[in-house]
N, C-alpha and C positions, 0 to 999 in steps of 0.2 A: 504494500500500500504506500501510495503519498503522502508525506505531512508536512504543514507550512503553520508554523509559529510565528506569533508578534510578537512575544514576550517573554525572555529570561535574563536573569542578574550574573552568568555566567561568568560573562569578559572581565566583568569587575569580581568577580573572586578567584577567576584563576591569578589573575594581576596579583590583587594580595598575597596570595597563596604561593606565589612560585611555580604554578604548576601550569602543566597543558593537558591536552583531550585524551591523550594515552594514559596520562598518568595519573588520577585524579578521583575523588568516589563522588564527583557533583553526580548530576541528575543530566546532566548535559553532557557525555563523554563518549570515544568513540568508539567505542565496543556497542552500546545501545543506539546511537547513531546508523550504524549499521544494518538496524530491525526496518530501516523504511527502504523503495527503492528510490524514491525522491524525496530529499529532507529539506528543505531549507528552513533554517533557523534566524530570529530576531536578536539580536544580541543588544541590551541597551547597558551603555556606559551610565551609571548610578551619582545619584550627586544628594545628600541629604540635608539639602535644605533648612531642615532645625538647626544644623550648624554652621552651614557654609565655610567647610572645615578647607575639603576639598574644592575645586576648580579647573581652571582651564588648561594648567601646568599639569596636574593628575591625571586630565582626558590627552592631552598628548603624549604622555607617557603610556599610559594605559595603553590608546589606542597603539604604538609601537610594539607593544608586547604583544597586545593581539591579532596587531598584522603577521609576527614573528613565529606564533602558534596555532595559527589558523589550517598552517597545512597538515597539521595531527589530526584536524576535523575531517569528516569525510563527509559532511553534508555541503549545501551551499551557505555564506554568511550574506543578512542584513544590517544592517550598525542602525543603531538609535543613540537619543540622548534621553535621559530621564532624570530632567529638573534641570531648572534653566540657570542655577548655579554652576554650572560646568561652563559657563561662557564668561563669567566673570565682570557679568554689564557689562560687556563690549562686544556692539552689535557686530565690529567686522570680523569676529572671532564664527561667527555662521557662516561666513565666506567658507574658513577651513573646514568645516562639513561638507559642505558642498565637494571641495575640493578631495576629497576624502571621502567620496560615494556613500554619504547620511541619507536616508531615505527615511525617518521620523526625529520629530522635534517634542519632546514633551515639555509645558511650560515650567512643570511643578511637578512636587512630589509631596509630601506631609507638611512641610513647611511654609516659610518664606524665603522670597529672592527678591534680586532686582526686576524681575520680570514679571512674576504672578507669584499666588498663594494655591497654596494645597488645600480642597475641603475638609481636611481634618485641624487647617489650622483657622481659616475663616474664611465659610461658603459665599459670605456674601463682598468679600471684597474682591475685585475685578482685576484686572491689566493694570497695570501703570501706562503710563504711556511709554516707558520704553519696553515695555512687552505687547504693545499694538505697533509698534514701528517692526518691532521682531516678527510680531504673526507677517506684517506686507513685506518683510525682507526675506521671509522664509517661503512665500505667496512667488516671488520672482526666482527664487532658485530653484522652484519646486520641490523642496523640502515639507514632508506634511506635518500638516503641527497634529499632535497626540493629547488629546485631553482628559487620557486617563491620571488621578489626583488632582487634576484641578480644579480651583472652585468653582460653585457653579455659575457666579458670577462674571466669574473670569471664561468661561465657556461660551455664554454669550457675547463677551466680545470677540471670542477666537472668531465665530461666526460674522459678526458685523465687520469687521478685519479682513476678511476673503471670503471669494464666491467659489473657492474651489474645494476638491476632497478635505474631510479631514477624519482622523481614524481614534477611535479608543481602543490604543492597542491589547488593553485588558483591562475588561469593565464589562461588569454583569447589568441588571435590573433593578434598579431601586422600586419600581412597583410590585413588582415579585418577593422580595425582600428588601427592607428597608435602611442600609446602609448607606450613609454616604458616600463610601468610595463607589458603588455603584450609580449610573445615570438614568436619568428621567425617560418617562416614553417620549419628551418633547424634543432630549438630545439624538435621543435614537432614531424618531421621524426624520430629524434634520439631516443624518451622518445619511440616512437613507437616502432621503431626496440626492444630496453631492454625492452619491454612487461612494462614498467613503467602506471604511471597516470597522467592525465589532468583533474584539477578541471575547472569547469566551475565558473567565480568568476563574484560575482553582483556587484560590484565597479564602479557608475557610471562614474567614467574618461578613465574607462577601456573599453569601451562600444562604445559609439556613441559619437558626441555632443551632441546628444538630446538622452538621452539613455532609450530603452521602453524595455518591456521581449520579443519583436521582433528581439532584436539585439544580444538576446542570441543564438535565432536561427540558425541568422547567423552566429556566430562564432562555435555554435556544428555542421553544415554543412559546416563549414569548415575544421574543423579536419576529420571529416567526409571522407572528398571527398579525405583527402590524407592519409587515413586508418586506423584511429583514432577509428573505431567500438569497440575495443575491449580492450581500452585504458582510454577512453570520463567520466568523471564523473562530480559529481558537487564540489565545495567550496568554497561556497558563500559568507565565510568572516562576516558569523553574529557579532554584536558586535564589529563590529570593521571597520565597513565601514559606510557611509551614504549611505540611499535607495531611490531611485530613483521611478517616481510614480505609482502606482499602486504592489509595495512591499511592504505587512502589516507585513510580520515576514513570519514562520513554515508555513502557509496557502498558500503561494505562490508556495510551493514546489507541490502542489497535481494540483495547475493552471499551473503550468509548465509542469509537467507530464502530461496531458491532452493536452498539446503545441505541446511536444516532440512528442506524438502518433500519433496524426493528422497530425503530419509533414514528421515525417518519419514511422513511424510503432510503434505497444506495444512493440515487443522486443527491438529494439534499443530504446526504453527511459526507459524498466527495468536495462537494462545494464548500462545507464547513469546514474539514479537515485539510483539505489544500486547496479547492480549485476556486474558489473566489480571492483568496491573496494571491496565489498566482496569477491572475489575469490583472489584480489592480495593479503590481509590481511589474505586469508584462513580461513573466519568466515563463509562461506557461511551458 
């Protein structure tokens, strides 16, 4: 089978760690890599925002390391940013993404930055205006902005910002369950309408109280049901989430797809499982 991920904190712990795809017990490695026959994976560079510890010097490090280890991988790589502290308030530091084949921009993460807030630090504070100069700078690179943790606030300006895609790389249903790091049916219409993406994310807080791979269901027949066919993906946040039970790693993906089928049909769990990020990416 195919699988296309939008979300894992991998690059940024194998950095930490010293380590690469061979040698390593993440959830992202290359022995399990090997279970798909088309992989391509999201890798986003991590920035946490409550401290703005890290920055733009750590993302070009980082990212050297991970150009360096990438050929341990046996899938294909996508590069993200997640939290707009990795840029350091300086808008021409999004050029070197661009340049540097970034294909998502997250504004936020749990926190604050110079760019936006995280909904867990305050949903209703917006953009600054140097994070609406960021969304139309990242609008002309085609870089897509990611408004997975950001606030909701700030989500409506990503929107008034650009007319073009934009993706929750992993982001479940907040009418399904009520979390805020999950999005409204209002964001999910919109991300529909611009042909955008919805990661389907395993984030047990995200899920249920009692969160089982049932509740994933319900939240891909939720988007579902308000047109989400052609939009529906997975990012499951390997590496960077706690797993909830019966989640071993990579192996879940092929018992998920066998979920997906029996629930709804093989096509719509090809499309969720890879064949809608691949056509937005254009890798098909």
């Amino acid at each position: 089978m195919n699988y296309f991920d939008l979300h894992c904190d991998t690059a940024t712990c194998l950095y930490d760690d010293g380590e690469d795809f061979e040698n390593t017990d993440k959830i992202v490695n290359a022995r399990d890599a090997r279970l798909f026959d088309k992989y391509f994976q999201t890798f986003a560079f991590w920035f946490d925002d409550r401290t703005n510890i890290r920055g733009f010097d750590y993302l070009k490090k980082a990212l050297g390391y991970f150009l360096d280890i990438k050929r341990t991988f046996p899938g294909k790589c996508v590069l993200a940013v997640e939290g707009g502290a990795g840029i350091d308030g300086n808008l021409d530091n999004l050029f070197f993404l661009k340049e540097n084949g970034f294909s998502f921009f997250g504004l936020s993460w749990n926190g604050e930055n110079a760019l936006a807030s995280g909904n867990a630090f305050s949903p209703s504070e917006g953009l600054s205006s140097l994070g609406k100069e960021a969304v139309r700078i990242l609008d002309s690179l085609d870089i897509v902005p990611d408004i997975s943790h950001l606030s909701d606030a700030g989500v409506f300006d990503v929107f008034s910002q650009t007319k073009k895609r934009v993706v929750a790389t992993h982001s479940c249903c907040r009418s399904v369950y009520p979390s805020m790091r999950n999005i409204t049916d209002e964001m999910i219409k919109e991300i529909i309408e611009r042909k955008g993406l919805i990661g389907l994310n395993l984030y047990p807080k995200a899920l249920s109280d009692d969160p089982k791979s049932e509740d994933l269901l319900r939240h891909a027949e939720h988007i579902l049901s308000l047109g989400g066919e052609d939009c529906l993906a997975l990012g499951c946040d390997w590496d960077g989430t706690s797993l909830f039970e019966g989640v071993s790693g990579l192996t879940f993906v092929q018992e998920l797809f066998e979920m997906l089928k029996n629930t709804f049909s093989k096509e719509i769990a090809e499309k969720i499982v890879y064949d809608n990020a691949a056509e937005f990416l254009e890798v098909f």
